[in-house]
N, C-alpha and C positions, 0 to 999 in steps of 0.2 A: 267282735263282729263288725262294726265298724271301720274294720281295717280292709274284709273283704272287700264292703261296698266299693272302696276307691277304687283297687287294684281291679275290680269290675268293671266303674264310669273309664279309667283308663283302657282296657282292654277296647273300651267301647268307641275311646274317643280317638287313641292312635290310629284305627284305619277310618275312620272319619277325615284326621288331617291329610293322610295321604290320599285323599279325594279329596277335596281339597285343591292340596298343591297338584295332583295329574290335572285336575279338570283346568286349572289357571295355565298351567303349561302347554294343555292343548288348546286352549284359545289364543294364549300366545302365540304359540307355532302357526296358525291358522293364519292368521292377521298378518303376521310376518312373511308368511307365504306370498300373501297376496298385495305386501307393498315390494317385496321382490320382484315378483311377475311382474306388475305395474313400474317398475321401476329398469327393468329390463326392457321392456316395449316402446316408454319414454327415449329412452337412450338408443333403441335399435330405429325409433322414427328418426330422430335427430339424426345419428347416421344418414339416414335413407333422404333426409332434407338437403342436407348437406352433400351425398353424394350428385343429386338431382341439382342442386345449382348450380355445383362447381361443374357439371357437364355441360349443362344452361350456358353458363359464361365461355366455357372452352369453345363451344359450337358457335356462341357469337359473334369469337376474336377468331376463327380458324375457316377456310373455305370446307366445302362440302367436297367428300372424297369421289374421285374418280367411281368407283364400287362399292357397296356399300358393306363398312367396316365397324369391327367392335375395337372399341377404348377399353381401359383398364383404368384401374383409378391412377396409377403410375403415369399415364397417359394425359389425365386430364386435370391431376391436381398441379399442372405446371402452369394452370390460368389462376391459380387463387390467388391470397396473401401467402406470404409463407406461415402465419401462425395457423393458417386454416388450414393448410398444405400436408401439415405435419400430424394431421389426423390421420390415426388407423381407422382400414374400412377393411372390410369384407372382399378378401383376393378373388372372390367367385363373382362377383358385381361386376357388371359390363354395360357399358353405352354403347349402341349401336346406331350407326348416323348411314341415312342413304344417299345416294348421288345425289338426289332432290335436296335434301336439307335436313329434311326431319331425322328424327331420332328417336329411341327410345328407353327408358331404364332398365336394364333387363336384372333383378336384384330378387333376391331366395330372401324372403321375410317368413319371419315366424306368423299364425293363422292372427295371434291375437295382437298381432300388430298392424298384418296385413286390414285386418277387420276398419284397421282407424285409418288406411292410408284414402280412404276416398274421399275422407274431410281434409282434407290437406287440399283438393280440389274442387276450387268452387265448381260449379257448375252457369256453365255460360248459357246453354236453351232450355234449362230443364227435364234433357235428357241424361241426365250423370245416372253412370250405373258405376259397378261393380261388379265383373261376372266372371266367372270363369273361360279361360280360351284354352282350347289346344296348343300346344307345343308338339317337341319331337316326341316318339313314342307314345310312351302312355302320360310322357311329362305333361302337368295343366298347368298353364299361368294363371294367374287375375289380370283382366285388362280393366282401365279406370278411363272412365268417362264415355261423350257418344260411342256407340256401336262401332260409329264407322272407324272413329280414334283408336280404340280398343282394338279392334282388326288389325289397323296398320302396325301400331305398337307389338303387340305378337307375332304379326308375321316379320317384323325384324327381329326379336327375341327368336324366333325358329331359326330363323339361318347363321345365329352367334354363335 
């Protein structure tokens, strides 16, 4: 009789362990999830920094174009270092500079990345937003910073 009882607690206690190990499996996967996400958005900012200065410096050392023109990163990582140069970016990323001088990022971010680019910008009058702009069609950007910044920045991103 004694023999049943084990063969019982066993019966009882095998799918016990495999709760168990599923529920530790899915909190790992879980966790893991979410330092991948976090860990892709890190690196799609740094991208997105990295594209933004080396355009910064290109437009510094370069006059402003007769019309106004979009860059490619081909275009404008010929102002970096070469080790900075040599970075992959995103073939769809474009700089757009007008007669006047200005410019602006025109770059396809992911939402939870987008979410963090407007800390990247201080804000100078305490009007810093983030908001959405129209583009072509039914395309919407995010424009960052004053209103009026934000405008100009889209309406160059429209014509790229």
């Amino acid at each position: 009789m004694p023999r049943e009882r084990r063969s019982y607690t066993w019966v009882l206690g095998i799918p016990l362990l495999v709760l168990i190990l599923l529920s530790t499996l899915v909190s790992v996967y879980q966790g893991g999830g979410k330092d991948e996400i976090d860990t892709q958005t890190e690196t799609e900012l740094a991208m997105y920094r990295t594209f933004v200065s080396a355009a910064d410096m290109h437009f510094k050392k370069e006059p402003a174009p007769a019309v106004t023109t979009a860059y490619t990163w081909e275009q404008i990582k010929v102002s970096l270092p070469p080790v900075m140069a040599q970075a992959a970016m995103n073939p769809t990323w474009k700089a757009v500079r007008a007669s006047d001088g200005s410019w602006a990022a025109c770059t396809e971010l992911r939402e939870v990345a987008l979410a963090s680019v407007g800390g990247l910008f201080p804000a100078e009058d305490g009007s810093m937003a983030t908001r959405p702009v129209p583009l072509q069609g039914a395309q919407v950007g995010m424009g960052v910073g004053a209103d009026a910044v934000a405008t100009a920045a889209a309406n160059l991103c429209k014509g790229a």
